[in-house]
Steps between C-alpha positions, in 0.01 A plus 500: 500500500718622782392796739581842343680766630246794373726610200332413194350123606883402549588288770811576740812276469530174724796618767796335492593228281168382498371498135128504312606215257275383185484208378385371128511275269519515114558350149404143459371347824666251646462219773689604875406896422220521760784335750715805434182731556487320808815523649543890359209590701539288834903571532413869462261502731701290731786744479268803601436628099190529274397295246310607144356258256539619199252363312469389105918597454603837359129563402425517814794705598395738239150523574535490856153550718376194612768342350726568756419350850693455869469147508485327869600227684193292430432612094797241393357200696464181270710641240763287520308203356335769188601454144563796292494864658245554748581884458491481105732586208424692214682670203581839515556751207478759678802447704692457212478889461647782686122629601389155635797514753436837572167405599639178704753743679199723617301202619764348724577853668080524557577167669817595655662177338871460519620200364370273248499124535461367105508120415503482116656403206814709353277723312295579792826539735675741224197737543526520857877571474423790251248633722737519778784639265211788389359559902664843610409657112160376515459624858592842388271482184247420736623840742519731152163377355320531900414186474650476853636720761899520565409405837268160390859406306772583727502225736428263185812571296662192505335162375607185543384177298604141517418266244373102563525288145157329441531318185412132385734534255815528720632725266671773764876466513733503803188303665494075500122546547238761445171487688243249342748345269458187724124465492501563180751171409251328729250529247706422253610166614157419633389541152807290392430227702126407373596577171788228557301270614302496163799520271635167646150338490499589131852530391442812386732874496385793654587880418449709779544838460571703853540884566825699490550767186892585562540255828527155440486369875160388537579243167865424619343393865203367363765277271681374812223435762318317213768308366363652125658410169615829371441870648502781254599826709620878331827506689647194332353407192544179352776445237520542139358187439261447805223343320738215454646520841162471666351212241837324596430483872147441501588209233759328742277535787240363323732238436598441858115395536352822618124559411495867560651821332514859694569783365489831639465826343576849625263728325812737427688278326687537197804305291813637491432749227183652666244293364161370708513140570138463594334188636343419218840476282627262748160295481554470126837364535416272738177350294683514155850397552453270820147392422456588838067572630581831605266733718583889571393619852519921577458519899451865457372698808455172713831560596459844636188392703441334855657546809842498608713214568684541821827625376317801348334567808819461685715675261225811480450523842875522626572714217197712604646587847860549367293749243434717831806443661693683213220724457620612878848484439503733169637826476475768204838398343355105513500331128152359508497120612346225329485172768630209319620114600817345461443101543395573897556813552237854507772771358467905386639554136501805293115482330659711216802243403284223592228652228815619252597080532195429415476707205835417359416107457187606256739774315779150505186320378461714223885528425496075456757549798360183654776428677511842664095456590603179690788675676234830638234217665647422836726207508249255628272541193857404295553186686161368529511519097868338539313231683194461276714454197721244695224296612221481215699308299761233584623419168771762503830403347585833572452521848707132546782507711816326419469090659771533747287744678126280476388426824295282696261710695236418769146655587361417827235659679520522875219638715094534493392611100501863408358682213785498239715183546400341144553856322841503682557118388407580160719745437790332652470175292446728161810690586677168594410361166569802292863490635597170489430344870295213630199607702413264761204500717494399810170371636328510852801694612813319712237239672407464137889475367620266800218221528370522131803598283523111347137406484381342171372537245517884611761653755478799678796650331427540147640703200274757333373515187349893353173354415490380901474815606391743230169537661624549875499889406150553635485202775482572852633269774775278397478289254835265560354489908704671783520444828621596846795241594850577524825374356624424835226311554685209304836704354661208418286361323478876335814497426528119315208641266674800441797320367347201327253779273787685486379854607733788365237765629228539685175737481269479801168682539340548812474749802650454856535122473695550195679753636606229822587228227725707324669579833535156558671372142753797562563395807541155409802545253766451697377117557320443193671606159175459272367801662794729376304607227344844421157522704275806373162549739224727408243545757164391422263512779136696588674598891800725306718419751848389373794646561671708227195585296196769595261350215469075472311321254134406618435835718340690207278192396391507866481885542237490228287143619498708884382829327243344283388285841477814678300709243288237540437464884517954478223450325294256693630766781372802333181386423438497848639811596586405854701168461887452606682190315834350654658359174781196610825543280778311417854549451665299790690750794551767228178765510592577130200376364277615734651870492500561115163337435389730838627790267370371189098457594510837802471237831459642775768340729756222406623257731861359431682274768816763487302748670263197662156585707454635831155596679588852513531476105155350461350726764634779280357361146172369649465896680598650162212264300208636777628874402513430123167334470347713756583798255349292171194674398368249265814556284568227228810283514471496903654128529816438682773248426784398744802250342632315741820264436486163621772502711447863699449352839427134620227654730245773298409270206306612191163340674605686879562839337165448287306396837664822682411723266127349471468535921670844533303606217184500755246430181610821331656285233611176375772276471619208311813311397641354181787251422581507132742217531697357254290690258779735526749213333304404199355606190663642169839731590447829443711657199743667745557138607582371186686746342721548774533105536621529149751776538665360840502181375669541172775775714528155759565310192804720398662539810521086525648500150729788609690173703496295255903350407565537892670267687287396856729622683514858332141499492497439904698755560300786344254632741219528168487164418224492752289767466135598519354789224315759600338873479662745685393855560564616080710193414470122444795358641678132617572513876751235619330250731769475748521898605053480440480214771719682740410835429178503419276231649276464748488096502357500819151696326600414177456814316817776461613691787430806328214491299453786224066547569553600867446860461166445289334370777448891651369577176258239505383659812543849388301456221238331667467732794596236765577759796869501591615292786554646844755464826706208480360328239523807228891452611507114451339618165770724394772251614340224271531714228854651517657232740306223488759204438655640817171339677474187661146317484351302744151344429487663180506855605720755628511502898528862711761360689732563204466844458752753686347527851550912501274490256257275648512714843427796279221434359 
């Protein structure tokens, strides 16, 4: 409790700005809410305010005693890597009622709270906005009844609250992702997976029912990232005659030769006149009219469990700190906040009209207005169901387009494999077949198409087939081979295979290799007519460093191998209480990786080869270790980890910094390193992976057919016939590779020259409590961060010399 002024037990006002700020959590738990508690408490603390746990939700706040606790630097240590709510979440009647927030109001003035921190569901986030709507009456019930003293209330008489969204259900609108929603469709696809595995062996259907009463997102992304059958969600139910419908595309799948049938189920939904479709309808169907051995799987509360992937401990953390941020910025007259994301961006919205939205698309639920249910999700939920639809099924007469307009398009892979290519290739040759257009893969990338094109009995350059690739959905790596060579390594010879397969588009995958080729084949047109064709790139790499796009394919998959890898070595770290780990990253000369999974798992430092290594900076960490373990009093979770990129400086390796640390350390504790190596490429994508590879792709897929009827000449001569996808800030949009390559590249580091993570770097080290740098280096620091493509680099780190000499002489 905080020190009392004398006047009842009441403690005195912070001065200032400062704040006393409390932070709960409440309704169902979800994975990524003991990140926010995290973030709440150390950014507070870091910007001179208080911190309260609030513990067991609105009961707590109700109660109050014990309940309500400062919480310190050290209390939130490890929690990062915690399931569930380490602070606890409980149903509360009581606050329901006038009485129980009359009570709650008295408590937080005994504890001289001022703000409330509150990551819930919409239920949980409506309460909070009622209590703040009710604050100055109950505070003057509280004066009437002497419950408290006008004095204990005065300097309390405004409250602010800002609500964080911590649902697995994603069901918030105005938000692209709520907290947990991520782990949970982890789970879900994990569970997927296996239970794939024995529907093939078997030929067998499985029902599988997944969570979501009025919200339909964890089935619809389930659906996509697991390439299912059929998805039953409340938003969009099926049509009139679904049972039909969904017999008739299992049957011609079946057909095609596929041995396995997926069908998801969201537990909410309904036909179009109201009525339950439950799992075990759709298993009768499927045994009686398709004869089909049918099994019926309910994942229940496995999918709320575990820890959190790395976007939810990203996504909780940074909208943690921007939690306090508006907590500092809010004034009486402020609408209360919710913190939301819009594709890449942490925005405030209105928690009221976000919670009205919300609202409305059960009440259109109820009214059959499906369409208008659709219309209040966000417009990504809308087109990943647009893309779903396109791409389950190819047999679509439909969806054909007239012949004049079939194409001929290409898939190639350029680069090393990321997480995400086959999900991306997948959806690109069922949207190429749905429409009319001849899919053709490209194998072992331009090497592949240039030396092997003609082989027999099997080419490099073949035309797809749906059953070829129906089961890339969940396949990591790359399944028709990539590689790193260039077109100009033979373009010629590119350019006679581009004319004899007759190429009227071309889709290539990859990351900054990609991104080069592309630049090439534009560049190219003026001698070699075959390559005036439309050219779509979407960036698909683990480094996240092409130009034109702040999110690539791959970096999620390898956000989430690093995190696990880490957990592990933190543990090995913590069990020893006094042991430092230097973890080795990859991600080429772009520090992205290292910087988000340095956010995502609490590291102590992070070493990226924009900001590079200099003694001073070791001297600095190393100093900073002897004062933090020199202050550990046996205190669990004591284990430090430091990221390191691969390419931060040519001189302090992973195994130097390790061995410095171990000799400075002068026995007080230990050191190690770890390389996780191209552990960081492989393994299953991650769902973000896939579903995104789905969505890009099939948007990729429509911007080629947008040329097609253009002459070569027409198509040369508009700037987006070479173009490269990407996410943006709160849009996904197609950047024209000519203005990207002399805009926005870096091709001497090969990464953008402005890259969108810079700034989280200092909050890496904020929230770690990695003192702030001093002198001249705190000002080579603050350059990096506002100015730093202004910087030249020599030996892979910023040099003195470059800095104004007046400000060198000053300090």
């Amino acid at each position: 409790m905080a020190p009392v002024d004398g006047v009842n037990g009441a403690p005195p006002p912070l001065p200032g700005k400062k704040r006393r700020i409390g932070v709960m959590t409440s309704g169902g738990d979800a994975p990524g809410m003991n990140g926010v508690v995290r973030a709440v408490v150390r950014m507070s603390i870091a910007k001179g305010c208080e911190a309260y746990g609030i513990y067991e939700g609105y009961e707590g706040l109700v109660q109050g005693g014990n309940l309500i606790r400062q919480m310190y630097w050290e209390d939130v240590r490890g929690y990062l890597s915690e399931g569930g709510t380490l602070i606890g979440t409980a149903r509360c009647k009581a606050f329901t009622q006038r009485p129980g927030r009359l009570r709650a109001a008295k408590n937080m003035i005994l504890n001289g709270i001022d703000a409330l921190i509150i990551c819930g569901g919409d239920g949980s986030l409506t309460g909070a906005d009622i209590f703040r709507a009710e604050w100055q009456g109950l505070l003057k019930e509280l004066v009437d009844t002497k419950e408290l003293a006008a004095e204990q209330t005065e300097p309390f008489k405004y409250l602010n609250i800002v609500g964080l969204v911590g649902s697995i259900d994603n069901d918030m609108s105005s938000t692209d992702a709520t907290i947990g929603c991520y782990s949970s469709l982890g789970r879900i696809c994990e569970a997927v997976d296996y239970i794939d595995a024995t529907a093939f062996s078997h030929q067998r259907a499985f029902v599988i029912e997944v969570m979501g009463r009025h919200c339909g997102w964890l089935a619809l992304m389930a659906g996509v990232s697991t390439g299912a059958d059929f998805v039953f969600i409340p938003e969009k139910p099926p049509a009139e005659n679904w049972e039909k419908q969904m017999c008739g595309i299992i049957s011609k799948h079946r057909k095609l030769g596929k041995r396995k049938t997926i069908v998801i189920v969201a537990e909410g939904a309904h036909d179009r006149h109201l009525n339950k479709i439950s799992p075990t309808k759709v298993k009768d169907l499927l045994t009686n009219e398709l004869k089909l051995d049918t099994r019926i799987t309910t994942l229940g509360h496995v999918q709320r469990g575990g820890n959190a992937c790395a976007y939810d401990r990203m996504l909780s953390t940074l909208q943690g700190v921007e939690a306090v941020e508006a907590v500092l910025d809010a004034t009486p007259e402020t609408p209360t906040p919710v913190i939301a994301i819009i594709e890449n961006e942490i925005v405030r919205k209105p928690l009221m009209e976000a919670v009205k939205l919300t609202h409305q698309v059960a009440e259109a639920i109820e009214a059959k207005d499906f369409d208008r249910a659709m219309g209040l999700r966000d417009a990504e939920f809308a087109e990943y169901h647009s893309a779903y639809m396109t791409t389950t099924a190819t047999d679509q007469p439909e969806l054909l387009l007239p012949k004049e307009k079939h194409m001929r398009i290409a898939i190639i892979h350029v680069g090393a494999p990321a997480g995400g290519m086959n999900s991306a290739t997948r959806a690109a040759v069922a949207y190429c077949l749905s429409r009319g257009h001849t899919p053709i893969a490209i194998h072992n990338g331009f090497p592949g198409l240039c030396r092997h094109h003609d082989d027999k009995p099997l080419g490099a350059v073949r035309e797809v087939k749906w059953l070829d690739v129906e089961g890339w959905i969940s396949k990591g790596g790359s399944e028709i081979g990539t590689n790193r060579g260039l077109p100009s390594e033979d373009i010629k010879k590119t350019a006679e295979c581009f004319e004899q397969y007759r190429f009227d588009g071309l889709f290539v995958i990859g990351g900054f290799e990609a991104f080069t080729a592309v630049s090439e084949l534009r560049k190219a047109r003026k001698d070699y007519p075959a390559f005036k064709i439309p050219i779509a790139l979407l960036p698909a790499t683990i480094s996240n460093n092409v130009p034109g796009t702040e999110y690539s394919i791959g970096c999620d998959t390898c956000l989430n191998a690093l995190v696990d890898y880490c957990d592990a070595i933190k543990q090995s770290a913590s069990a020893t209480r006094r042991r430092v780990f230097v973890v080795e990253t990859q991600g080429g000369r772009s520090g992205y990786v290292a910087t988000i999974a340095g956010l995502s798992i609490g590291a102590m430092a992070v070493y990226t080869p924009e900001e590079g290594i200099d003694i001073n900076m070791l001297a600095r960490d190393i100093e900073h270790l002897r004062e933090s373990f020199a202050k550990d009093k046996g205190e669990n979770r004591a284990g430090k980890l430091i990221l390191r990129n691969e390419h931060a400086s040519k001189t302090y390796t992973t195994e130097i910094i390790a061995n410095m640390i171990r000799e400075e350390s002068k026995g007080r504790f230990e050191s190690r390193f770890a390389v996780p190596g191209h552990v960081q490429q492989g393994g299953t994508p991650s769902p973000m992976d896939r579903v995104r590879a789905v969505r890009l792709a099939v948007k990729c897929m429509q911007h080629i057919e947008d040329f097609a009827g253009q002459s070569k000449d027409e198509i040369e001569m508009d700037d987006m016939s070479a173009a490269v996808i990407g996410i943006k800030g709160a849009s996904v949009v197609f950047g024209e590779m000519e203005r990207l390559e002399r805009e926005e590249t870096d091709w001497k580091d090969r990464r953008p020259k402005n890259e969108f993570w810079i700034g989280l770097k200092s909050m890496v080290d904020t929230l770690s409590g990695r003192p702030k740098l001093m002198g001249v280096q705190a000002y080579r620091q603050s350059w990096w961060e506002h100015d730093g493509q202004k910087l030249a680099r020599r030996g892979g780190r910023t040099e003195t010399s470059l800095l104004p000499q007046s400000t060198v002489r000053q300090w």
